[in-house]
C-alpha positions in Angstrom: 0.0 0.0 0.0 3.2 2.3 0.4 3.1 4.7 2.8 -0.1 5.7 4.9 -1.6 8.9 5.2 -1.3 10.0 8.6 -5.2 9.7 8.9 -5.2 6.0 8.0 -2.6 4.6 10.7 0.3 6.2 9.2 1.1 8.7 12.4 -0.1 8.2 15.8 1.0 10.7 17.1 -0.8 12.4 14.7 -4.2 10.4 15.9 -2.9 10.6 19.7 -2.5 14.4 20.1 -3.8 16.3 17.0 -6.6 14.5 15.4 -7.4 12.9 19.2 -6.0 15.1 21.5 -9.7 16.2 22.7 -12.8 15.0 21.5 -14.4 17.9 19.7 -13.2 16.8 16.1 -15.1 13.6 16.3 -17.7 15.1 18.3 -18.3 17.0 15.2 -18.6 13.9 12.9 -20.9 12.4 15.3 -23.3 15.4 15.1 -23.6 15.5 11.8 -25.5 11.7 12.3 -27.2 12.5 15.1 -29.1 15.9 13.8 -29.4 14.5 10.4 -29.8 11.0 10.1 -32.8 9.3 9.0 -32.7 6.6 11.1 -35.2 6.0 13.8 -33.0 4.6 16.0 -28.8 5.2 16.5 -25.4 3.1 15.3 -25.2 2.3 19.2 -28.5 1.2 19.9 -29.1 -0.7 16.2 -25.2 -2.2 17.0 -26.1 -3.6 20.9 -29.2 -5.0 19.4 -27.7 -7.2 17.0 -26.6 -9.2 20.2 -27.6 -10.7 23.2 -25.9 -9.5 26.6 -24.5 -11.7 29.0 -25.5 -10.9 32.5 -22.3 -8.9 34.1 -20.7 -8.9 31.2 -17.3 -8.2 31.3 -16.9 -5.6 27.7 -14.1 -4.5 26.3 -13.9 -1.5 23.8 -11.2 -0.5 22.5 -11.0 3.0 20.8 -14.2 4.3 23.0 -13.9 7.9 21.7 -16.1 10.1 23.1 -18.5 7.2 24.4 -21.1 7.0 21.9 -21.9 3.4 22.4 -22.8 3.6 25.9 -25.8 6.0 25.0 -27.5 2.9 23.7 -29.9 2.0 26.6 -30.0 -1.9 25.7 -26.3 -2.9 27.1 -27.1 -3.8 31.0 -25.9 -1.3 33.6 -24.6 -4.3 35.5 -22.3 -4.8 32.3 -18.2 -4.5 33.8 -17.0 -2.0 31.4 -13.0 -1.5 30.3 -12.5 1.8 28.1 -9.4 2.2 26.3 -8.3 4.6 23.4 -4.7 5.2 21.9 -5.8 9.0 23.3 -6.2 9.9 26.9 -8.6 12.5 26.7 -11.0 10.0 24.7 -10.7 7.8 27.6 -12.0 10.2 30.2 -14.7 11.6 28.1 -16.0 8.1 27.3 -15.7 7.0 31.0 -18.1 9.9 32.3 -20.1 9.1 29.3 -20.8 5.3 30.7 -20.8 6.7 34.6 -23.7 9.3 33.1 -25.8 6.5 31.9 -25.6 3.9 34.9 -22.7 1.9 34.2 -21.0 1.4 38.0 -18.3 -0.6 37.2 -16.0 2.0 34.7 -12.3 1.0 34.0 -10.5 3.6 31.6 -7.2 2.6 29.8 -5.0 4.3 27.5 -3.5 1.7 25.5 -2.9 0.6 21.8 -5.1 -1.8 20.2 -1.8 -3.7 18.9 -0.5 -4.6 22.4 -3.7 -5.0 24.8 -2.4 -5.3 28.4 -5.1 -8.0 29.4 -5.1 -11.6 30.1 -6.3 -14.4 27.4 -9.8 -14.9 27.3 -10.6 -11.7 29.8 -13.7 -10.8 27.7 -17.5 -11.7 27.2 -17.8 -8.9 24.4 -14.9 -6.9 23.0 -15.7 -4.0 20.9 -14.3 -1.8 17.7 -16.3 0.7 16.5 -14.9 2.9 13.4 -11.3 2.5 14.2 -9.0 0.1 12.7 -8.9 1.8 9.5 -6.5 4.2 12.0 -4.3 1.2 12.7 -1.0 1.2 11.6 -0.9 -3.3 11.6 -4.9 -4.1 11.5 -4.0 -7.9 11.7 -2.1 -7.2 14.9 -5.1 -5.5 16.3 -7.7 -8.2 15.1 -5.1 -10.7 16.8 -5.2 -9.2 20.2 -9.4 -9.0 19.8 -9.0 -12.8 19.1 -6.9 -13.5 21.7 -8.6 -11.5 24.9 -12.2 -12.6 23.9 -13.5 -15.7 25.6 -13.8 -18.5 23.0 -18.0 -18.0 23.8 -17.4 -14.3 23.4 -18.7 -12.1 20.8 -16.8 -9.2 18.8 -18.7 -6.1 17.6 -16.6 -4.2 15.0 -18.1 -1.1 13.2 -16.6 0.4 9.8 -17.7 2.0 6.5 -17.0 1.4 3.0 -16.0 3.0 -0.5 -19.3 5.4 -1.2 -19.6 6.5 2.5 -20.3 10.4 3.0 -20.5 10.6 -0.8 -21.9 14.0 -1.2 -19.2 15.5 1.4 -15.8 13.4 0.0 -16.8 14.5 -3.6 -16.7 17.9 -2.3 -13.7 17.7 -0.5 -11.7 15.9 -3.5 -12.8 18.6 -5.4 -10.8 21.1 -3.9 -8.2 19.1 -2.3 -6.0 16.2 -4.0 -4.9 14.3 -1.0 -8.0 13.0 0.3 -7.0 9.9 2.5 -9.0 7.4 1.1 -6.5 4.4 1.8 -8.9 4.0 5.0 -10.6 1.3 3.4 -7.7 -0.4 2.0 -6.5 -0.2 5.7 -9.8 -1.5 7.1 -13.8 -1.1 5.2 -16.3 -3.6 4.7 -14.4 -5.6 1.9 -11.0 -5.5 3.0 -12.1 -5.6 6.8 -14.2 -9.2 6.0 -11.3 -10.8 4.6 -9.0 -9.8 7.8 -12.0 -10.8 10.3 -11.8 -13.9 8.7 -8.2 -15.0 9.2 -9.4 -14.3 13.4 -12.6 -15.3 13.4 -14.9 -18.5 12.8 -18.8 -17.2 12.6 -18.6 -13.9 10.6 -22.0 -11.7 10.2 -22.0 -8.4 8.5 -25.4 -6.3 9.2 -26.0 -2.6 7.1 -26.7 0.7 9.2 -29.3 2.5 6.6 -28.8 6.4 7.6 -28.7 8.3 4.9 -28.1 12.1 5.9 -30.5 14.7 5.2 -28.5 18.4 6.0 -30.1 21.4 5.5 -27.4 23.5 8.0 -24.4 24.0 5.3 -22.5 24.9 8.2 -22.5 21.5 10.4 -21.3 19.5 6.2 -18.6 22.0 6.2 -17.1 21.3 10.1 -17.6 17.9 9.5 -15.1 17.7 6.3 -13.3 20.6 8.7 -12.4 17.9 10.9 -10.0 15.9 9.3 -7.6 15.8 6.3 -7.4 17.4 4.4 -9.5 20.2 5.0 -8.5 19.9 8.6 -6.0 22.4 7.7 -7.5 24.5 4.6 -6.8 27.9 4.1 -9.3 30.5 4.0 -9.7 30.6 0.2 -9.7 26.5 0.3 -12.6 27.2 2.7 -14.8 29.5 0.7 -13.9 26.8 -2.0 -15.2 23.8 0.0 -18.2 25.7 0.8 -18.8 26.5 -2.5 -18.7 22.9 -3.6 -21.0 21.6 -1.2 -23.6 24.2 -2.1 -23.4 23.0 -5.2 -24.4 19.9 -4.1 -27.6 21.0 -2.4 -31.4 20.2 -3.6 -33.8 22.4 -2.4 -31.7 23.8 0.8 -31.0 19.8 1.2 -27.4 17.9 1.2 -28.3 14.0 0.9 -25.5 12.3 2.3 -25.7 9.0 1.7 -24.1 6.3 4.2 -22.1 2.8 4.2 -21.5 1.9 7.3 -22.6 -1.0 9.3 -21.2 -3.5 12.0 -19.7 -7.1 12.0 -20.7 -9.4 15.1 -18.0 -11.7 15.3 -17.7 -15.3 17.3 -14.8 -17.8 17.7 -17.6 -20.8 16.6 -20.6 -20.7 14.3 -23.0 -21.0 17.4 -25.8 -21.8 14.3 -24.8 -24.8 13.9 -25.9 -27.6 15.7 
């Protein structure tokens, strides 16, 4: 693949302290799905649904970002929760998250998902949600998720694919001609089946329909404001961005179309017999 975009694993530092260094560049990102989508129901909630919950659970996640997930309201409270994030400020903000929602038993790690500091088979769920297309060694990662997960465990691992945030990339690309779009070489619905697979026995993939309808400009152009490379436009590169997305509008509207959707893992194919 050469060499990575600092975006798609190719820096961590760069994830660690610029792009991660505080949560309000993907807080952004998630706002844009949360005023917009056309869902009835979230990513979290539709993502704990696909599975059933062991009682007292003992959950991993690793890359919790700001704590989305634990807004769900179908995980049980009683659930022993383990936070961890490559960025230190993620962990907090995701911890108060799960304390804010009932969740007594709140354990927040910084750590890399390459070299998880738990024991073999620590975990009854072990979550990934929209974050190993930041990896710099995927497999490593997928390895370690293999190995802390019980062998009656379940993994929950959330990405996108190619066509994802169409309206909004188009725009960006453009006006810029480094868009990082090696993220789903590095980790999307095709490329991320075949890795689960070398890791996992029972693979499931299920689609998130959300398609975005934004009529506030504004909230389009801080989302692509929040990464590369727009992340660090200059003002005419601005105007220019916001330009192109106007042109994309219908009627006031931006339809954002969506690919994302989640993979529940297992080490057997509990369908069988």
């Amino acid at each position: 693949m050469g060499e990575r975009h600092a975006f798609a694993g190719g820096d961590q530092d760069y994830l660690r302290g610029d792009q991660y260094g505080t949560t309000a560049k993907l807080a952004t990102r998630g706002d844009l799905h949360t005023r917009f989508g056309t869902s009835p129901i979230s990513l979290a909630s539709f993502e704990a649904g696909l599975i059933s919950w062991p009682a007292d659970a003992e959950v991993l996640e690793c890359g919790s970002g700001t704590g989305m997930f634990w807004r769900n309201g179908i995980t049980p409270t009683s659930s022993r929760l383990t936070l961890t994030d490559l960025s230190p400020a993620m962990v907090e903000a995701a911890s108060a998250v799960a304390a804010e929602h009932g969740f007594g038993a709140v354990t927040g790690r910084s750590c890399d998902v390459q070299d998880l500091p738990f024991d073999d088979d620590s975990f009854d769920v072990v979550i990934a949600n929209h974050m190993l297309y930041h990896v710099p060694d995927p497999d490593r990662a997928l390895a370690e998720l293999a190995r802390v997960m019980r062998p009656d465990g379940v993994a929950l691992v959330a990405t996108n694919g190619r066509g994802h945030m169409a309206a909004i990339v188009d725009a960006i690309r453009e006006v810029f001609d480094n868009y990082p779009d090696e993220l789903y070489d590095v980790f999307g619905i095709d490329s991320g089946e075949a890795r689960l697979r070398d890791h996992f026995t029972s693979i499931t993939w299920h689609a998130f329909a959300n398609d975005l309808l934004v009529d506030d400009l504004g909230a389009a152009e801080a989302y692509a404001r929040s990464f590369p490379p727009a992340e660090t436009a200059a003002p005419a590169e601005v105007a220019s961005l916001r330009a192109a997305l106007e042109r994309r509008t219908v009627d006031g509207v931006l339809r954002v179309r969506t690919r994302a959707g989640v993979f529940v893992c297992r080490h057997a194919d509990l369908s069988v017999g």
